[in-house]
C-alpha positions as CSV (number, residue, x, y, z in Angstrom):
1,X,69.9,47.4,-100.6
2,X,69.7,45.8,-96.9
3,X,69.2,42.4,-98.7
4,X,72.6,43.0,-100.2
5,X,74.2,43.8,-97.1
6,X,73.2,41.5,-95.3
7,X,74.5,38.4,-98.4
8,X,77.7,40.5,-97.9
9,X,77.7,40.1,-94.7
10,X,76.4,36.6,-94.4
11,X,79.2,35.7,-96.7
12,X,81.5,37.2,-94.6
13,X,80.7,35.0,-91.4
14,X,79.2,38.4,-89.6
15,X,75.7,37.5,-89.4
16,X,74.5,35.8,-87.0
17,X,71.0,34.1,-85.9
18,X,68.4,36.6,-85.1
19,X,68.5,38.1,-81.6
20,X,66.3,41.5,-80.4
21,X,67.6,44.5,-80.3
22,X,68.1,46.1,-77.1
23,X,68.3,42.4,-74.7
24,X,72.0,41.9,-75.0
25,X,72.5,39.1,-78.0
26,X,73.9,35.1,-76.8
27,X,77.6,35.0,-76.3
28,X,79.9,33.2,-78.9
29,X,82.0,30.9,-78.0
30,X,85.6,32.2,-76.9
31,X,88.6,30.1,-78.5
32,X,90.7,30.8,-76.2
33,X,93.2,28.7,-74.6
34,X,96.0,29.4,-71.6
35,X,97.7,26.1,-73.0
36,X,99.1,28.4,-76.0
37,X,102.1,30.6,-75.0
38,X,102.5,32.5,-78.2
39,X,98.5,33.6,-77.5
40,X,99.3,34.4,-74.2
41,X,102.1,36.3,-74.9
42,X,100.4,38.3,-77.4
43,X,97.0,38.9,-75.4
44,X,99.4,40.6,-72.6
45,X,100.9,42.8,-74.9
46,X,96.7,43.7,-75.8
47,X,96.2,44.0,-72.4
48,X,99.3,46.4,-71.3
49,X,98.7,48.6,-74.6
50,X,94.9,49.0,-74.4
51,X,93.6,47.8,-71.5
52,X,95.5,48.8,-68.8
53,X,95.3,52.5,-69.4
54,X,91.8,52.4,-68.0
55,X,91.6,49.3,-66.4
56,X,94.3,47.5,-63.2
57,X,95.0,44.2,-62.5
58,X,95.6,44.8,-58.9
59,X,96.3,41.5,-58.0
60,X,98.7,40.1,-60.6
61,X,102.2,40.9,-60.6
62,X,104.2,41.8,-63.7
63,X,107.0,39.1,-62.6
64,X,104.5,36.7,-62.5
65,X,104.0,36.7,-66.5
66,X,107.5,34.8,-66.9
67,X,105.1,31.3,-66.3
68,X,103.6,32.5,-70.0
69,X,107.2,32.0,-71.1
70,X,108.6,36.0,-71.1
71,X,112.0,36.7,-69.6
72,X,111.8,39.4,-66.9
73,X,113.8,41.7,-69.5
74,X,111.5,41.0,-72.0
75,X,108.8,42.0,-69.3
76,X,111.0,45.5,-68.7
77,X,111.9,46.1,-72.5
78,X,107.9,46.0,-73.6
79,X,105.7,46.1,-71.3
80,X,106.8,48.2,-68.1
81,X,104.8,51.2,-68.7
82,X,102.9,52.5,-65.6
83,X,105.9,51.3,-63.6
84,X,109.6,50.5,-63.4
85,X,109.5,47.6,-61.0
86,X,108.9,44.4,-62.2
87,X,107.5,43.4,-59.1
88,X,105.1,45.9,-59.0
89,X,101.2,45.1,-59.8
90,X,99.8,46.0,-62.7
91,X,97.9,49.8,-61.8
92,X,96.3,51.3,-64.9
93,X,97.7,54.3,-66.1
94,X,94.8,57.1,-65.5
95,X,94.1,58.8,-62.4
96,X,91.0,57.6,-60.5
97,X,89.3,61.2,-59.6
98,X,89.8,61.4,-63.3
99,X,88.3,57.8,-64.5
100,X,85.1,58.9,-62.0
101,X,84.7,62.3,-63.7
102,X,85.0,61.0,-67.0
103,X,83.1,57.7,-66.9
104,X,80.9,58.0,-63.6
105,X,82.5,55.5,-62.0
106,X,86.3,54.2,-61.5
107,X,86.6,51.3,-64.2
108,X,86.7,48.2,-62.9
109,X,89.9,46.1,-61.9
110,X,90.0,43.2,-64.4
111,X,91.7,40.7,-62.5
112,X,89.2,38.2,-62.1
113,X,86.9,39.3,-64.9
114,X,87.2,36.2,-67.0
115,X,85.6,34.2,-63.4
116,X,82.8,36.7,-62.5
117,X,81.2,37.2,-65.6
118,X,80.6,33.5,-66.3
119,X,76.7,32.6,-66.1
120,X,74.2,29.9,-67.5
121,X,74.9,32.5,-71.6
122,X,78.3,30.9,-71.2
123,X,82.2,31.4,-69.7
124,X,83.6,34.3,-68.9
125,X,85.8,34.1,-71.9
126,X,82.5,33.9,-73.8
127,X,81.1,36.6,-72.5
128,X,84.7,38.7,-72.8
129,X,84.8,37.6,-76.5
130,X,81.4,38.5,-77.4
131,X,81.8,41.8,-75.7
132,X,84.8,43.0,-77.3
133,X,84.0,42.7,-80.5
134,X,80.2,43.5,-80.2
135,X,81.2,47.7,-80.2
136,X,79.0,49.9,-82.3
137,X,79.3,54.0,-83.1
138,X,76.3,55.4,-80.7
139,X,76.2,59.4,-80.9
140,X,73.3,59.3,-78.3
141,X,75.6,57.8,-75.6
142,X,78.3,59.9,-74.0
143,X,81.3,58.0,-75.3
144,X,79.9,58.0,-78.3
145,X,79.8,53.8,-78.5
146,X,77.7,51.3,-77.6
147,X,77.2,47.4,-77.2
148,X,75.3,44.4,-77.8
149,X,76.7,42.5,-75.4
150,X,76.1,45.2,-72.8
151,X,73.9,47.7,-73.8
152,X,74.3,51.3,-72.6
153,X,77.8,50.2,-72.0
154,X,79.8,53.2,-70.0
155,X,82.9,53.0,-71.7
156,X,84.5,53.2,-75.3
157,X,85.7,50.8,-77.4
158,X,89.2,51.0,-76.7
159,X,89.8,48.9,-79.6
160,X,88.3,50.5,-82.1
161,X,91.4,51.3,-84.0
162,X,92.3,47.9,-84.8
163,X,88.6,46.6,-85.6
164,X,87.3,49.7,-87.0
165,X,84.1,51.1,-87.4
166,X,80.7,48.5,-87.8
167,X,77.1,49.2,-87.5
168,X,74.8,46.3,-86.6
169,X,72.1,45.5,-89.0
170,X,68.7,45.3,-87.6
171,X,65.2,44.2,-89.5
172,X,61.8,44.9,-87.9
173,X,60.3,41.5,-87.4
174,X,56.5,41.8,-86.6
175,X,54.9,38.9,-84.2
176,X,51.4,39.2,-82.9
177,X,50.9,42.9,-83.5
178,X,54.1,43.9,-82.1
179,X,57.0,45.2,-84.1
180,X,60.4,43.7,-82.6
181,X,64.1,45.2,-83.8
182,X,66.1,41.6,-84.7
183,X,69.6,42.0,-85.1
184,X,71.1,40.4,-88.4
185,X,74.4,41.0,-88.5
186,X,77.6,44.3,-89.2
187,X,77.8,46.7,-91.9
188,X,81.6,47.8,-92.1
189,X,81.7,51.5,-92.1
190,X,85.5,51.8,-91.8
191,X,88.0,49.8,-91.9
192,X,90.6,49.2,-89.2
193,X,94.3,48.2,-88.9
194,X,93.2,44.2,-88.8
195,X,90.7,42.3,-91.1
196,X,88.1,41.1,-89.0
197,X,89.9,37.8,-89.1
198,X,93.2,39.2,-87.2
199,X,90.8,41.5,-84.9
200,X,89.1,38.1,-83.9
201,X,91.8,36.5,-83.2
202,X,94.0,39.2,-81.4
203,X,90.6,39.6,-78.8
204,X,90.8,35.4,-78.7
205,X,94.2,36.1,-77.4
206,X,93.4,39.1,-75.2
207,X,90.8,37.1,-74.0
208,X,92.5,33.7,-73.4
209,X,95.7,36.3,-71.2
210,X,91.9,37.2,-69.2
211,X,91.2,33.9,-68.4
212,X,94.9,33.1,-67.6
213,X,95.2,35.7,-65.1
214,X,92.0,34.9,-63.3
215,X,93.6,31.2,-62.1
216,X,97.8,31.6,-63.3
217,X,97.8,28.3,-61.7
218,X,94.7,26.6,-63.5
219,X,97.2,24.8,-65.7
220,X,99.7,23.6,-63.8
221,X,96.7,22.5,-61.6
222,X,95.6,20.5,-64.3
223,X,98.9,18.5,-64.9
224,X,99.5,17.5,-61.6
225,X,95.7,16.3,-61.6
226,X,96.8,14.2,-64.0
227,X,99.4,12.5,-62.8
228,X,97.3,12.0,-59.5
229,X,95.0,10.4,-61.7
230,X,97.3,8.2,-62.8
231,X,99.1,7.3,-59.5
232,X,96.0,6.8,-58.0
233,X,94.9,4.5,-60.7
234,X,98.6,2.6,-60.7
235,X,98.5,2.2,-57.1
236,X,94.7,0.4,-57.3
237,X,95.7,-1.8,-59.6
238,X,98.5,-3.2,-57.3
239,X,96.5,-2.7,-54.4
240,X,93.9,-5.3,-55.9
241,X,96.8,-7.7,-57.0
242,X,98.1,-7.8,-53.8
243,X,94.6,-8.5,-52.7
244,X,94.4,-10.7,-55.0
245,X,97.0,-12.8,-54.0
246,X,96.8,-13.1,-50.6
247,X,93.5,-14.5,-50.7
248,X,94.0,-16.5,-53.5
249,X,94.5,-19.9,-51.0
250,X,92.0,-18.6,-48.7
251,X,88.7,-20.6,-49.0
C-alpha cells in the first residue's frame, strides 16, 4: 500500500528527495517574481484575505500598492478591510491581547519577512514558499497543524481551505543501528478549492507580493542601475576616444 502511495505521489510531482523527519526539510525554490503585475496583484489580494487577519504589515501603506499597477479605487473597492483610509497601514484585523491569548505570542508583522528569513537553505521567498505549502493536520499540537518547514510551528494553516488536507509520508530508514523517520513525500486526505497546481501557484504569488513589500523600490532600483550601467559604459568609451585623440601626435 505505501509503495502505491508513494508512485501516486511521485507521479504527481509531491515527493521529494529524502529528508528526516523532525529537522525541518531544504527549501524549494520560490518562482516568484516582483517583475509580474498580474502576480503581484493577485498575491495582495492572498495577503489582505488570509494573511492580514493575523498578521500587519505595519510599515507598508495601502496607497503605496498603486506601483503594482491598482488604482486607489480598486485598492478601496477590494481590499480596504481593517480600514477606510487608503493611506492608512496595513494593521491586521484581530486584537493583540487576543492574538497573545490564543497563540502565546502576538503574530509577527510581515513586512520584511521575505528579507529576515533568508539564510545559506535559500531566499526568503524560498523559505516563504516552502513553508506555506509544507502544512500537515497535527492533533498533538494546539492548533491542531503542524510543519515541515518549521516544526512545532505556533500557528495554523490559514490556507488550508484552498490546499486542503495532506499528510507527509514518512519511511523508517535504518543506518548504523539507528532507525531514522525520512520523509518521502504527501498523501492527499482532502481536497481543497485548488489543485495542487493552482495552490502552488497562488502561494508563488503570495509569496512574490512578500518579497515586493520587503524592498517596493527593488525594481525600480534595478532599472535605473541599468541605465547607469550603460551611461557609465557610454561615457568611457568617449572618455578613451577623446584620450585617444589627443595623444595620438604626441610621441
Amino acid at each position: 500500500m505505501y509503495s502505491l502511495i508513494l508512485s501516486v505521489a511521485m507521479a504527481l510531482g509531491l515527493a521529494g528527495p529524502a529528508r528526516a523527519a523532525g529537522e525541518g526539510i531544504s527549501w524549494d525554490k520560490a518562482p516568484a517574481s516582483t517583475n509580474d503585475l498580474a502576480a503581484l496583484q493577485h498575491g495582495a489580494k492572498l495577503f489582505v484575505n488570509y494573511c492580514l487577519n493575523c498578521h500587519s504589515a505595519a510599515f507598508m501603506r495601502y496607497n503605496r500598492l498603486t506601483d503594482i499597477g491598482l488604482s486607489e479605487q480598486q485598492i478601496k473597492d477590494y481590499l480596504l478591510f481593517a480600514t477606510d483610509r487608503v493611506g492608512d497601514t496595513m494593521k491586521a484585523s484581530i486584537d493583540p491581547r487576543h492574538a497573545k491569548e490564543w497563540f502565546g505570542a502576538n503574530p509577527p508583522d510581515l513586512t520584511l519577512i521575505a528579507r529576515s528569513r533568508s539564510s545559506h537553505g535559500g531566499t526568503g521567498a524560498d523559505y516563504l514558499y516552502t513553508f506555506l505549502r509544507t502544512f500537515y493536520p497535527d492533533a498533538t499540537k494546539p492548533t491542531g497543524w503542524n510543519n515541515l518547514a518549521f516544526p512545532n510551528v505556533g500557528m495554523p494553516h490559514a490556507l488550508w481551505e484552498l490546499q486542503g488536507k495532506r499528510e507527509p509520508i514518512f519511511e523508517t530508514v535504518s543506518s548504523h543501528g539507528h532507525d531514522t523517520q525520512v520523509f518521502r513525500g504527501w498523501k492527499q486526505v482532502t481536497p481543497g478549492t485548488m489543485s495542487p497546481r493552482e495552490y502552488d501557484e497562488a502561494v508563488g504569488h503570495l509569496v512574490a507580493y512578500l518579497q515586493w513589500m520587503a524592498e517596493p523600490a527593488q525594481n525600480t532600483r534595478v532599472r535605473v542601475g541599468v541605465w547607469v550601467l550603460l551611461f557609465l559604459g557610454f561615457f568611457t568609451f568617449l572618455a578613451w576616444r577623446l584620450n585617444a585623440a589627443f595623444w595620438k601626435n604626441v610621441r
